[in-house]
C-alpha positions in Angstrom: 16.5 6.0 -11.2 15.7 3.6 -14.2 13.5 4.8 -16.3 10.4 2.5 -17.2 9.8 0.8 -20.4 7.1 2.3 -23.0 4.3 0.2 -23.7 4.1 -0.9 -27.3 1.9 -4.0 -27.5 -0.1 -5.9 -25.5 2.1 -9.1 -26.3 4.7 -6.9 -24.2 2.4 -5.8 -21.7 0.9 -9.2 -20.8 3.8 -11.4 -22.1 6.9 -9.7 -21.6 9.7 -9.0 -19.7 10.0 -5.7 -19.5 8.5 -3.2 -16.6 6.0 -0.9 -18.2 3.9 0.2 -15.6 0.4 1.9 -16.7 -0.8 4.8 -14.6 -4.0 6.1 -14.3 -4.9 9.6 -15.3 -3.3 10.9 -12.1 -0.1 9.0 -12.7 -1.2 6.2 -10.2 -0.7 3.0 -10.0 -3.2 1.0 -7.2 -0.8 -1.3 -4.4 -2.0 -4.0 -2.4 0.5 -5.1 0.7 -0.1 -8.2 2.2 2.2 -9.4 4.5 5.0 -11.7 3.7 4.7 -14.7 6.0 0.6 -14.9 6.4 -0.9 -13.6 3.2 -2.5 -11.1 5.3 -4.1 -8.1 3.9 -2.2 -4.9 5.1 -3.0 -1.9 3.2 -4.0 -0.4 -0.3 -2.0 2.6 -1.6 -1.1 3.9 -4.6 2.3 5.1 -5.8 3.7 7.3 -8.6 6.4 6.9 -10.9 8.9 8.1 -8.7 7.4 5.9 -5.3 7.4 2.7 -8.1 11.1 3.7 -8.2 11.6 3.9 -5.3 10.8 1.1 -4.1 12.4 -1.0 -6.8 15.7 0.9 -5.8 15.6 0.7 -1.7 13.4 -2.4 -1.2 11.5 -0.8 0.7 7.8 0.6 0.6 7.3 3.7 -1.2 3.8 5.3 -2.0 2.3 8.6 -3.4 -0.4 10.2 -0.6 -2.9 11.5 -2.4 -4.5 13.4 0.3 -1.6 15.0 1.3 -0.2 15.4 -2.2 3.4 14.2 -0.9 5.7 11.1 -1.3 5.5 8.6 1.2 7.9 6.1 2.9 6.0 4.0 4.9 7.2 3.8 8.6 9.5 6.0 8.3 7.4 8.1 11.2 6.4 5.2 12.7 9.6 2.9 12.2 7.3 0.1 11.0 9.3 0.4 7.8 8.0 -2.7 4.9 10.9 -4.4 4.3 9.6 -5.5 0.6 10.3 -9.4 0.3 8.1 -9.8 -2.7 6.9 -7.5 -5.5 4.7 -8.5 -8.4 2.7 -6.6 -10.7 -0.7 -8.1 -12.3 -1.1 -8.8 -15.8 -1.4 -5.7 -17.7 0.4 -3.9 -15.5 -1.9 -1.6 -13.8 -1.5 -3.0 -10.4 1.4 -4.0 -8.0 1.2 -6.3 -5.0 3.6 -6.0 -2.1 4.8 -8.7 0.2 6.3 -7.0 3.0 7.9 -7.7 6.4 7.4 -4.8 9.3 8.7 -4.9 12.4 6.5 -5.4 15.5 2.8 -6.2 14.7 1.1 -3.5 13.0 0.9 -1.6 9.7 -1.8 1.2 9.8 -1.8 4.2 11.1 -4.6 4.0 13.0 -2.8 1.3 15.8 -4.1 -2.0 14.0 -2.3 -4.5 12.3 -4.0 -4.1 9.4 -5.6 -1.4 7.2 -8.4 -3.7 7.1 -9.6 -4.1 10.6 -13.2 -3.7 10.3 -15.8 -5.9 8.2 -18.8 -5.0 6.3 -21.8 -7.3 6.9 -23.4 -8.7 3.5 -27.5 -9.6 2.8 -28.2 -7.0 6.3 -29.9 -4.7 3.9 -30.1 -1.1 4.4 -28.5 -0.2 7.5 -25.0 -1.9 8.0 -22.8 -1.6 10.5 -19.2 -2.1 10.4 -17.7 -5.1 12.7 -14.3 -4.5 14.4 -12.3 -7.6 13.6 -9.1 -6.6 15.3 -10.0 -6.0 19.0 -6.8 -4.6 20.1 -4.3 -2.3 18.7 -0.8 -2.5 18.3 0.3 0.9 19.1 -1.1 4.3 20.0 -1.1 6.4 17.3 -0.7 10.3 19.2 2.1 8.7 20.8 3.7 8.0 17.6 2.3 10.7 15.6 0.9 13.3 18.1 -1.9 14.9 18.9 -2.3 16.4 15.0 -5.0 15.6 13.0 -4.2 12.9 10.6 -3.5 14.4 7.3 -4.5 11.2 5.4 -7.9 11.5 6.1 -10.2 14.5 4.0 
């Protein structure tokens, strides 16, 4: 694997053309995945140095759990593999954003499409309650992952 670049300047940073990723104090690096064809919001992850790299090598989605403290390829329980059509990485290179094809029509674990299947309800003051915006799942989870608690959630 290619190692990235170090970061010298900001000129090379913002204006560049080399890859020099910056990682937060836990050697992340924040991911949004939208997918490729609708600009839908997927998912949020984070990867490591070595899931960045991976995912540059493969072209496929690679991301660091930090619940479970592991590497990740994403479908690769599942088989709703991101195919990655698209990678960019924001200005100052502290962020990457993934435009991915999956196969079949969901992306999170949980069944839904989308990571991002509920809504949160603005000016309703103190008590808010969440509003499902995806009525309908796309697959059953325990029969893709089992009856074991998820591991993604602490």
């Amino acid at each position: 694997m290619s190692e990235f670049a170090q970061r010298v300047s900001i000129e090379q940073v913002e204006e560049g053309t080399e890859l020099a990723p910056k990682f937060d104090e836990h050697g992340l690096i924040a991911c949004i995945t939208t997918d490729y064809k609708s600009g839908e919001v997927l998912m949020l992850g984070y990867m490591n140095a070595e899931a960045l790299q991976k995912t540059i090598a493969t072209g496929e989605a690679h991301y660091w759990s930090r619940s479970r403290q592991v590497l990740w390829h994403k479908g690769a329980t599942s088989g709703l593999v991101q195919t990655v059509r698209e990678m960019r990485i924001d200005d100052d290179q502290d962020a990457v954003w993934l435009r991915v094809e999956i196969p079949g029509d969901a992306s999170c674990h949980v069944g839904y499409r989308s990571c991002f299947y509920r809504s949160v309800p603005t000016g309703s003051g103190d008590n808010v309650t969440l509003n499902f915006e995806e009525d309908e799942k796309s697959f059953d989870p325990k029969q893709v992952y089992g009856d074991a608690p998820n591991p993604t959630i602490l």
